[in-house]
C-alpha positions as CSV (number, residue, x, y, z in Angstrom):
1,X,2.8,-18.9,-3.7
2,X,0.5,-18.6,-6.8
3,X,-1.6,-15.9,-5.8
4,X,0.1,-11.9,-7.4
5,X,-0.3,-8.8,-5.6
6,X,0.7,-5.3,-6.4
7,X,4.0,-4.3,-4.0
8,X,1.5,-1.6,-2.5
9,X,-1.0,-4.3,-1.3
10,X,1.8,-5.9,0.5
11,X,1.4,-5.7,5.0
12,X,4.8,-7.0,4.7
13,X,5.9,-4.6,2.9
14,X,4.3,-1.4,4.7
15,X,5.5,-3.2,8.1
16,X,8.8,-3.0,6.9
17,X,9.0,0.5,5.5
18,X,6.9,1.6,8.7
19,X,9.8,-0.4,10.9
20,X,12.4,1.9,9.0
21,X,10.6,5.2,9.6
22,X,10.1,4.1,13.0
23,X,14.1,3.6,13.8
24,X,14.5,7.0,12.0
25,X,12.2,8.6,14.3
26,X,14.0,6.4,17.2
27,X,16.7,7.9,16.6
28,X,15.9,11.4,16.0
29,X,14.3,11.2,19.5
30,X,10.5,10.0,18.7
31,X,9.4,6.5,19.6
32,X,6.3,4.8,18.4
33,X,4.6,2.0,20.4
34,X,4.5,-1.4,18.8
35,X,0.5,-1.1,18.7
36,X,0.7,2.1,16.7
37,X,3.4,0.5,14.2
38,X,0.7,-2.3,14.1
39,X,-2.1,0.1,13.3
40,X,0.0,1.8,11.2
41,X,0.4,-0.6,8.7
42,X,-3.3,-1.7,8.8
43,X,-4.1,1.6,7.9
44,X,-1.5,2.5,5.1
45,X,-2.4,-1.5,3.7
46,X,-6.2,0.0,3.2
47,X,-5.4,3.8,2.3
48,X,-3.0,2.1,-0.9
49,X,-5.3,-0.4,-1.8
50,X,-8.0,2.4,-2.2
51,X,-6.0,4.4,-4.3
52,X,-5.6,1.5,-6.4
53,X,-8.4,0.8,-7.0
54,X,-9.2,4.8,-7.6
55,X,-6.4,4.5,-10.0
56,X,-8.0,1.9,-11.9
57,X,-11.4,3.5,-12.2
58,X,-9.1,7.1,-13.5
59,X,-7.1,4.6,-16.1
60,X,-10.3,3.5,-17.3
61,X,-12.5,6.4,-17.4
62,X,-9.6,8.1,-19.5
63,X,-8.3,5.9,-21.7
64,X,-8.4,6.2,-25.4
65,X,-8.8,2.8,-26.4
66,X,-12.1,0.5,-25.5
67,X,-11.3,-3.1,-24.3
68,X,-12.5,-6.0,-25.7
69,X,-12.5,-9.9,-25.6
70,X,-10.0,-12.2,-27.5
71,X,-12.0,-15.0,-29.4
């Protein structure tokens, strides 16, 4: 695998963290249906890569230092 992601960007990730809340709430008495784990994850996959990017823009717009090229 060449291509790099940020952990945050990962569906694998959110699947699996959304798989450990959902046994939590299994077993505190609230179950969620597979398609709403599934929806789930789509959703917290787009919400993270938002803020992301929205953290990018903020890191920019603030920082002290201009970029430049190398050459």
């Amino acid at each position: 695998m060449l291509d790099l992601k940020n952990w945050y960007s990962s569906k694998t990730i959110w699947g699996a963290l959304i798989s450990v809340v959902a046994s939590v709430l299994h077993f505190a008495g609230i179950d969620l249906a597979t398609t709403d784990k599934s929806q789930l994850v789509d959703s917290i996959a787009n919400i993270a890569g938002a803020l992301g990017g929205l953290l990018a823009v903020y890191g920019r717009v603030t920082a002290k230092a201009a970029i430049k090229s190398v050459g």
